[in-house]
Steps between C-alpha positions, in 0.01 A plus 500: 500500500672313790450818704084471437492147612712565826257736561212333448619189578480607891167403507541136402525265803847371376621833441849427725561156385549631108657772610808329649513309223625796327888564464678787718655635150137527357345640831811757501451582157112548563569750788740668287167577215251558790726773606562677194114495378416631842698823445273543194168439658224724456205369746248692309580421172525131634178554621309624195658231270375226732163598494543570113634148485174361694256678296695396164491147647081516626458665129618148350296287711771434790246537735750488791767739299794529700391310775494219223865515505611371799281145389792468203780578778311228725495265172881529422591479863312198538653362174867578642474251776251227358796249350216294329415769317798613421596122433153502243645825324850378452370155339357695231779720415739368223853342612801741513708437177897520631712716256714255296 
C-alpha cells in the first residue's frame, strides 16, 4: 500500500516534502519490498489486470476507474499534512485508557 502511494504520490505538488518526512528505516525497508516484487513482475500480466481493474471499476459506475485512484492518494496525502484536520479527527476519537 505505501508502495502505491509513493508511486502515485509523484504527481502531487508536495510530493518531496512528505517524502522526507518518512524515516530512513521505513524508506530502507520499502526498497527492500520494491526489489523483491520486481523480480516477480510480469509486465503483461500487470498489464491485463489493470485494464481488468478499470473496466471492473467503469462497470460499477467509477466513471474515472483507476484514474479515480490517485484522487484517494491526493485525499490522504492532503490529510497527512493538514494538522487541523488531523487536530478535528483526533478530538473525536475516545481518550487512551492507561493499563492499571
Amino acid at each position: 500500500m505505501v508502495n502505491y502511494f509513493l508511486s502515485q504520490g509523484r504527481r502531487l505538488h508536495n510530493f518531496s516534502d512528505l517524502v522526507h518526512q518518512i524515516h530512513k528505516p521505513v524508506i530502507d525497508d520499502i526498497r527492500k519490498v520494491q526489489k523483491h516484487w520486481a523480480t516477480l513482475r510480469n509486465k503483461e500480466i500487470e498489464k491485463v489486470a489493470g485494464k481488468m481493474n478499470d473496466v471492473y471499476l467503469k462497470t460499477n459506475k467509477i466513471e474515472k476507474g483507476i484514474e479515480d485512484y490517485f484522487g484517494v492518494v491526493q485525499f490522504v496525502m492532503d490529510f497527512s499534512t493538514d494538522s487541523v484536520a488531523q487536530k478535528r479527527v483526533g478530538s473525536r476519537q475516545p481518550a487512551r485508557q492507561e493499563p492499571q
